[in-house]
C-alpha positions in Angstrom: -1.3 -6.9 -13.5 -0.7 -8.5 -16.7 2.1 -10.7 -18.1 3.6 -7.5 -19.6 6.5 -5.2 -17.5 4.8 -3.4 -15.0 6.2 -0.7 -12.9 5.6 -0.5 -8.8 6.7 1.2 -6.3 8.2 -0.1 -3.1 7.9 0.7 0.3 8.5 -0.2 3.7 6.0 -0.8 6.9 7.9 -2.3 9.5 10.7 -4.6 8.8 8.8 -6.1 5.3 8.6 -4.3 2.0 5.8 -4.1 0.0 4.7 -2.8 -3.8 2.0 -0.5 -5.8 1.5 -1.3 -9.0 2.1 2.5 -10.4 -1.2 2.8 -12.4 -2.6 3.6 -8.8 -0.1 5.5 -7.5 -1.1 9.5 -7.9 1.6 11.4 -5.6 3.8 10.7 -2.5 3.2 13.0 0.2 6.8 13.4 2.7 5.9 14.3 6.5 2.3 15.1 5.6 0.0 16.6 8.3 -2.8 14.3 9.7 -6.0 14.5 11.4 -5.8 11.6 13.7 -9.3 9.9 14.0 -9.9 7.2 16.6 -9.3 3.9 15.2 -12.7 3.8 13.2 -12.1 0.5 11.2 -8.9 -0.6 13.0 -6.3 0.3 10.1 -7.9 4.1 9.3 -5.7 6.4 11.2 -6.6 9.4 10.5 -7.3 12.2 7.2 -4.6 14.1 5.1 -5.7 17.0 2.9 -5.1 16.7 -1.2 -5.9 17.9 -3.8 -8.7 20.4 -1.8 -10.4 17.5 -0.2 -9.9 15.2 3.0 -8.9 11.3 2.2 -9.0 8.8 4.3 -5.1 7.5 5.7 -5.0 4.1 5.6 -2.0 2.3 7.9 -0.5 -0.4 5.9 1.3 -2.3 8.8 -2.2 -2.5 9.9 -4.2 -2.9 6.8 -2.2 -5.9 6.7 -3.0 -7.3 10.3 0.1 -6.2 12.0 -0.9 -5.3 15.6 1.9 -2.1 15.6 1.0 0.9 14.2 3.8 3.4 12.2 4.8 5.7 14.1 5.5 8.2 11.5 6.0 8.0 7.9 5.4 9.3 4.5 1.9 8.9 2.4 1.7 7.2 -0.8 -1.8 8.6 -2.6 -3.7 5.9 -4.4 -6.4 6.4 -7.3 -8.3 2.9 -7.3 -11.9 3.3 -9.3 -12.0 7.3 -8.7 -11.4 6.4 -4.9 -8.5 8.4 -3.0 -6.5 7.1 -0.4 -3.9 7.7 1.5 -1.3 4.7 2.5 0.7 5.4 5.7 4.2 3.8 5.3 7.7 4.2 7.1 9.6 4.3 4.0 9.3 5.1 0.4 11.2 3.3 -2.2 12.1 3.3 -5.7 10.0 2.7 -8.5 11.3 -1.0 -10.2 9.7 -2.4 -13.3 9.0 -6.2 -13.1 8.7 -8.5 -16.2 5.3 -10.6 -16.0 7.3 -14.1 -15.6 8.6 -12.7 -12.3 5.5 -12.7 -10.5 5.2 -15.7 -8.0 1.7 -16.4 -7.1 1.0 -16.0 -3.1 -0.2 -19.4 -1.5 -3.2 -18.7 1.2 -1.7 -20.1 3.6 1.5 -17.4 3.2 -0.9 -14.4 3.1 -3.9 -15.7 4.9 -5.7 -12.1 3.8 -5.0 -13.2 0.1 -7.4 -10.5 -0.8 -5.1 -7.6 -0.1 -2.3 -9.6 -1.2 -2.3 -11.8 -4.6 1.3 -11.9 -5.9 4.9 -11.3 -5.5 8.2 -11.1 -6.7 11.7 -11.2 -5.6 13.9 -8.0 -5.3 17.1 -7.8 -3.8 17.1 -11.2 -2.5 14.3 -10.7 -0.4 10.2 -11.6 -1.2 8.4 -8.5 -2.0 4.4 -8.5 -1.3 2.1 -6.7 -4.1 -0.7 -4.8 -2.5 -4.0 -5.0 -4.1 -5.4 -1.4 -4.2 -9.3 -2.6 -4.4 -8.9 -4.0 -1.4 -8.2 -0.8 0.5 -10.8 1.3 -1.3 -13.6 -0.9 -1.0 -13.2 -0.7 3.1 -14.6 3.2 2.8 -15.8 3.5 -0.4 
């Protein structure tokens, strides 16, 4: 993201919420149907149809490390270097723009997977994660 406003969207796994950055952000899918897979990297949870082809569903609360999976939820589809995804959440949000000099940079020792997580801002009072796309994709790309 760079210094300029950029729009994300916010969502919710678990009790934390979370942002896209919007330029990856292609569709959100509400009660989708899923081919649940067995746990074949750990976060994967299954396949949602789009667009005429299968994506993988990635679980966010356990993309992240969180040991709970959702148990239901709405899919946010993600476009990251022509790679579709599919982002399991419990709650969608709205769509915020944040000016560049809001970003807080994320301290390794907050997010020990700094990888999939490299800034954040605040919103509403409370600390809101930015998701790094690439780091999804490149598990199944």
């Amino acid at each position: 993201m760079d210094a300029a406003v950029s729009k994300v969207l916010i969502v919710r796994s678990g009790s934390e919420h979370y942002a896209l950055d919007m330029m990856t952000v292609q569709e959100v899918v509400y009660h989708p149907e899923l081919t649940i897979l067995p746990q074949i990297n750990g976060f994967i949870t299954g396949m949602c149809r789009w667009r005429d082809k299968q994506i993988p569903v990635v679980d966010l609360g356990l993309f992240l490390g969180k040991s709970i999976p959702a148990r239901s939820g709405d899919i946010v589809i993600t476009v990251t270097s022509g790679n579709a995804a599919g982002l399991l959440v419990e709650e969608i949000g709205p769509i915020v723009e944040i000016p560049g000099s809001a970003y807080i940079p994320v301290d390794k020792n907050l997010a020990q997977e700094q990888e999939k997580i490299f800034q954040a801002f605040e919103y509403q009072e409370e600390l809101v994660f930015i998701i790094e796309s690439k780091a999804m994709i490149k598990h199944f790309s």
